[in-house]
N, C-alpha and C positions, 0 to 999 in steps of 0.2 A: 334388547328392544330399545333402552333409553340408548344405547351407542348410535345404535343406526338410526334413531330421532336428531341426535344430536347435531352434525350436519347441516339440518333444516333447518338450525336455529341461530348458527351463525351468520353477523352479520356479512363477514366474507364471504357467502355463499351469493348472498345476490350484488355486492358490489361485482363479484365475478360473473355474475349474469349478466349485470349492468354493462361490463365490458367487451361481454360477447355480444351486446344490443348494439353496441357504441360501432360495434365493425362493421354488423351489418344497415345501419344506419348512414355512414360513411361512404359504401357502396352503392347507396341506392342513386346518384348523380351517373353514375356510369352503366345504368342499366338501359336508357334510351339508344348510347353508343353499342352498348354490346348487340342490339336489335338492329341494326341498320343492315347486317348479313343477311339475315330471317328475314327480312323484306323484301332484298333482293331474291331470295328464293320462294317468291311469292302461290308459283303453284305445288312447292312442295308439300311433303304430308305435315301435320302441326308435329306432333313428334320430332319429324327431321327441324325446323322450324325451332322447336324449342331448344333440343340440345344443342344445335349451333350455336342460338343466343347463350346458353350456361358457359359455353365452352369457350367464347370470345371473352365473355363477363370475366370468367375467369381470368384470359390470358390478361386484361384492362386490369384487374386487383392486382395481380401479380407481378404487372410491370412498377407498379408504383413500390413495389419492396422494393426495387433497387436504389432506389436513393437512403444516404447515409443517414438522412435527417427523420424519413420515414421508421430504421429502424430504432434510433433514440428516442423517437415519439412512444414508439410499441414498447421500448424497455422501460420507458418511466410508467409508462398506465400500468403494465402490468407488474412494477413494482405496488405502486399505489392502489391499484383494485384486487389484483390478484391474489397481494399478498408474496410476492416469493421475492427471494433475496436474488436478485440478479447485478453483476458487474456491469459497468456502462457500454461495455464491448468493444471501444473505443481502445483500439491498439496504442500501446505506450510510443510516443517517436522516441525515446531515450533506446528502449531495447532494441528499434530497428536501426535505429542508426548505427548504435554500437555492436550490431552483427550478430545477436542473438535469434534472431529469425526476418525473412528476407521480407520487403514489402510486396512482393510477387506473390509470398505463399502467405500473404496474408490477404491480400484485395482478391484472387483466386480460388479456383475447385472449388468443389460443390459444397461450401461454408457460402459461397456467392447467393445459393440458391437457397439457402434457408428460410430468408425472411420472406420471400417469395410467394414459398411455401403455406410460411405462418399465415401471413396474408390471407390466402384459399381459403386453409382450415377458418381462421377466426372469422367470416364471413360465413364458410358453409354451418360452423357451429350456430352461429348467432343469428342466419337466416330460420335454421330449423328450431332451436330452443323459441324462437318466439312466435313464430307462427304455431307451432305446435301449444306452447302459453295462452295462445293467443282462443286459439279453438279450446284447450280446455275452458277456460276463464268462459267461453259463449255458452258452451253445453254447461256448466254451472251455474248459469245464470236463465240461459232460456228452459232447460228441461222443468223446475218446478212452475214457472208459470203457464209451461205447457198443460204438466199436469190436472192446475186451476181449469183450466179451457178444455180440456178432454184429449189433446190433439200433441201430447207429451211424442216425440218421436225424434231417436239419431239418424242421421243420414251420411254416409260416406260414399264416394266412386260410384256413386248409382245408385247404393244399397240403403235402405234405413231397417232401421230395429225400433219398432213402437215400446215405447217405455211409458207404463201406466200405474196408479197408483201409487203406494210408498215408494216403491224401487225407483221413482222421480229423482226421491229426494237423496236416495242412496247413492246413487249415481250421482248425483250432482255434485255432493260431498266428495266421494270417490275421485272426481275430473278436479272440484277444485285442490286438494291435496294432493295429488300427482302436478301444480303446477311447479310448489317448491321443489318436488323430484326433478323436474326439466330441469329447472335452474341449476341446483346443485350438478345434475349430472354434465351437463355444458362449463359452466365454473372446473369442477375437479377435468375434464377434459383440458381445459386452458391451462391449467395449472400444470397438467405431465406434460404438455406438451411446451412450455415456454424453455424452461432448461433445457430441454434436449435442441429447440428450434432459432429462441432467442438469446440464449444463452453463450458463453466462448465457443470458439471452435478447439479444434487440437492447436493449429497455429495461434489465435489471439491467448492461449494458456501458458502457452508456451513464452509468448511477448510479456505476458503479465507478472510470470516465474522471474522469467531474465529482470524486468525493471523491478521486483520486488528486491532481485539480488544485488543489483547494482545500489538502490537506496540503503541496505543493513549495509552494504562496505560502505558508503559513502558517511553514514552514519558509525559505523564504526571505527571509521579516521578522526571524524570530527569529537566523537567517545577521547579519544587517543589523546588527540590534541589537548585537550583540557584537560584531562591528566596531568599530562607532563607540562604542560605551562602553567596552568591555572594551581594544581598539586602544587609544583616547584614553590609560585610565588606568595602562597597564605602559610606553607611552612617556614620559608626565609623571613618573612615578614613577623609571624610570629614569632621567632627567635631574636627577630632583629628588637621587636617592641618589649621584650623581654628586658633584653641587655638594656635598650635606651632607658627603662623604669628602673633599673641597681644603677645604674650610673649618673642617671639625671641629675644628681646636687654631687658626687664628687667630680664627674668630669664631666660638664655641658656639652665640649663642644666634641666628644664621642657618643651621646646622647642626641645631638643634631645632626652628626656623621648619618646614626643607625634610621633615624628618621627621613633624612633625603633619600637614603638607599631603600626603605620601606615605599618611599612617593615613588620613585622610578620605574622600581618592579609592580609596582600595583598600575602603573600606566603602562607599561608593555602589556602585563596581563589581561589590561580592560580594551587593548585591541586586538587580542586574540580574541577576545570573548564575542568583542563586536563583530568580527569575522565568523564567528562559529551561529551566534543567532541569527545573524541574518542569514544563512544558509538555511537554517534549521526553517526559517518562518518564510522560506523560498522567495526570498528581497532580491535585489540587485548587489550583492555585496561588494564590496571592496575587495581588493589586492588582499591575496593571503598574505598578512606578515610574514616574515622571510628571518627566519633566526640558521643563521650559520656557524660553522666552524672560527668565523671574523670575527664574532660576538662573543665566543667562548671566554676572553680575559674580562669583559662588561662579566659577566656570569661568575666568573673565580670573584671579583670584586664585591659581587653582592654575598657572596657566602663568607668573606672578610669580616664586611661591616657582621655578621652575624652573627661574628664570634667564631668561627670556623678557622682551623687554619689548615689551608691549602697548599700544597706540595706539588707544583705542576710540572710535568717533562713531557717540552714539547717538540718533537723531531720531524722534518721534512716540510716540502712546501704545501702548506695547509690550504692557503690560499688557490693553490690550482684545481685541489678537489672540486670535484662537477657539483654542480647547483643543489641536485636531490639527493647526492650521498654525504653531501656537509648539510645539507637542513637535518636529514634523518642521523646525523653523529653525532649533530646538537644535541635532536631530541633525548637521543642513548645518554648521556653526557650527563643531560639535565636530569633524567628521571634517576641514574645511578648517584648521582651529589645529594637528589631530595631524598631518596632512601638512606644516605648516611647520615645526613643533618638527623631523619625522625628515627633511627632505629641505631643509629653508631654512640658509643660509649665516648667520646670525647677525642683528642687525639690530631696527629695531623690526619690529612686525607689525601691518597697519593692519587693521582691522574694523571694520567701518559695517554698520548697521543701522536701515534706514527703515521706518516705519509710516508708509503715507498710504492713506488711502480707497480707492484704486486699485487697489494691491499694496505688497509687503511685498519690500526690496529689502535682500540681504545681500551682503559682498565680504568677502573675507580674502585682503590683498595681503604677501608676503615677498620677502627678497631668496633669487635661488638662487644655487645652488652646494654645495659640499660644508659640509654641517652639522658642527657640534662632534662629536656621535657619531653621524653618518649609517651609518656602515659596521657599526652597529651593530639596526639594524632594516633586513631586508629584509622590501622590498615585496612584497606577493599580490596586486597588482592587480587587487583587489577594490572597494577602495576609490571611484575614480572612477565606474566602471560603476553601484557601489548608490547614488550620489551621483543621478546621473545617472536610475535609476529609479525612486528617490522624488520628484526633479523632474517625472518624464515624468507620476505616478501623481498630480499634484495641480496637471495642467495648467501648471506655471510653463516660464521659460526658463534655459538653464544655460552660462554660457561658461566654460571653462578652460582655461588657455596661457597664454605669456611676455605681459607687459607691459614693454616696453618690454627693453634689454639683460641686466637687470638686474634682474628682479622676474618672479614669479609671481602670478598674480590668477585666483581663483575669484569669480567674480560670479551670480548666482542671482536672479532676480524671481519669488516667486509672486502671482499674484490673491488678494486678500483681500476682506472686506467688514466694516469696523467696525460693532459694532452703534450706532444713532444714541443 
């Protein structure tokens, strides 16, 4: 009993009322035009005469769903009154562009004729919910004063029913409590009906999937990025400010060596970073930094100052490797040296890098064990994984494990093609 009260006591029930007033409110300017037919047909019967007028009224609502602006109107209110959680419907251009579904089968087919639709309904609703409000509200109001007067009486279609005595007032009660019924039941009408009417189509779901997908890759590079550059340079840095604090009074000017190379890497780092926030906060950014296979000795130098010693063999013309497979050799490069720096036992650190015709072969081999300040970065195991799908994304192959008792070995081959 109290469930099915409950309804009538919500204040979304008559904001939903209020919406289905608001349509048919809206409509009543175009009800002078829908009659202009009905007049022309001056000796027909009134019957013919009226449903031509409904029928024009109608085609008048329903032409005005066609515009785009009509249906963003209909999604915000019935956000706002309705209550329901609805998408802007507003196809992504990112998805259409990039070929996940076509703009043909998205401005097309009967998703065209939706709003159209809704249009009809939320007029027919909200003509009938208040006229019918409307009548109860009068017989609640006029039958006890009837009563008073003697001359208590319904009338409908020709018919009335004399209502005398109590049953006046019974009735009265009865019509005004069936007004919340109207409401609610026009409200929860508007309500099944906006998802299925206002809501995506299969194509704009489809557009909404694809740009959802393209932002987590997009966001999961920019993840990546920072990683490996951002990773790379607070661990060198803090190896580096290590060394410069045991050396600062025996040998200064290795102590200001370690600190220029801490300034340098933290300023490359802070224009990665300015490039990745301003994506993130959808700005006009700047040129992606651009770290290549060119840069790779800038990179051995800063793992020097850091107390690292570096063992590099480096074979073939580097320099001709294409643009994206030396930024992404970098990257493998860099994240393979910051996992030696936090998790390698000391030692040299071997790294080879092959350019041949074939493929583009890189390793970064250390010894393991507990690092000088291991217990000082933990891991997010993140690291391996985006290693592993920037290999998968550019076809190469990826080994990583113990080499031998005593070493760790990242080894990496991708396909490359020099130009002749």
């Amino acid at each position: 009993m109290i469930r099915g009260i409950r309804p009538l006591l919500r204040g979304s029930t008559y904001s939903g009322a209020l919406f289905a007033g608001l349509g048919a409110l809206v409509s009543m300017p175009l009800l002078p035009f829908a009659m202009l037919p009905a007049l022309a047909l001056r000796p027909a019967p009134y019957a013919v005469q009226a449903v031509l007028s409904l029928l024009v009224w109608a085609a008048l609502v329903a032409a005005f769903g066609l515009a785009r602006t009509t249906r963003r109107a209909l999604i915000a209110g019935a956000r706002r009154l309705l209550k329901v959680p609805l998408p802007s419907g507003a196809v992504p251009s990112g998805a259409v562009s990039s070929g996940a579904v076509s703009s043909g089968a998205v401005s097309s087919g009967a998703g065209r004729w939706r709003t159209p639709l809704w249009l009809v309904l939320h007029v027919a609703l909200g003509w009938t919910g208040g006229l019918a409000s409307l009548v109860l509200l009068g017989a609640a109001v006029s039958l006890p004063g009837g009563w008073l007067s003697g001359e208590g009486r319904l009338s409908w279609s020709g018919g009335s029913v004399r209502v005398t005595g109590a049953w006046s007032w019974v009735v009265a009660l009865i019509c005004l409590l069936l007004v919340p019924v109207v409401c609610a039941v026009a409200a929860n009408a508007l309500r099944w009906l906006a998802p299925r009417l206002l809501g995506p189509s299969s194509a704009e779901r489809l557009a909404l999937a694809a740009e959802r997908e393209l932002l987590l890759a997009q966001r999961n590079r920019l993840a990546q990025e920072l990683h490996d550059s951002i990773g790379h340079t607070l661990t060198a840095a803090t190896i580096q400010a290590a060394v410069a604090g045991e050396v600062l009074s025996a040998d200064p000017v290795a102590a200001r060596a370690a600190l220029r190379s801490i300034e340098e890497s933290t300023r490359a780092a802070l224009e990665d970073l300015d490039y990745v926030l301003g994506v993130l906060r959808e700005e006009q950014a700047g040129t992606a930094p651009t770290r290549t296979l060119a840069d790779l000795p800038e990179l051995l130098d800063r793992l020097r100052h850091a107390g690292a010693v570096v063992e590099p063999e480096l074979s073939g013309e580097l320099a001709q490797v294409q643009g994206t497979l030396s930024r992404a050799a970098y990257r493998i490069l860099q994240e393979g040296l910051t996992n030696a720096l936090r998790h390698g036992a000391g030692g040299p650190i071997a790294v080879r890098v092959a350019a041949a015709p074939e493929g583009l072969e890189l390793s970064v081999v250390n010894r393991t064990g507990t690092g000088v300040a291991a217990g000082d970065f933990p891991t997010s195991g993140h690291g391996l994984p985006g290693l592993v799908e920037r290999v998968r994304l550019l076809h190469g192959e990826i080994e990583a494990g113990p080499a031998g008792p005593q070493h760790w070995r990242l080894a990496v081959r991708l396909p490359v093609r020099l130009p002749a």
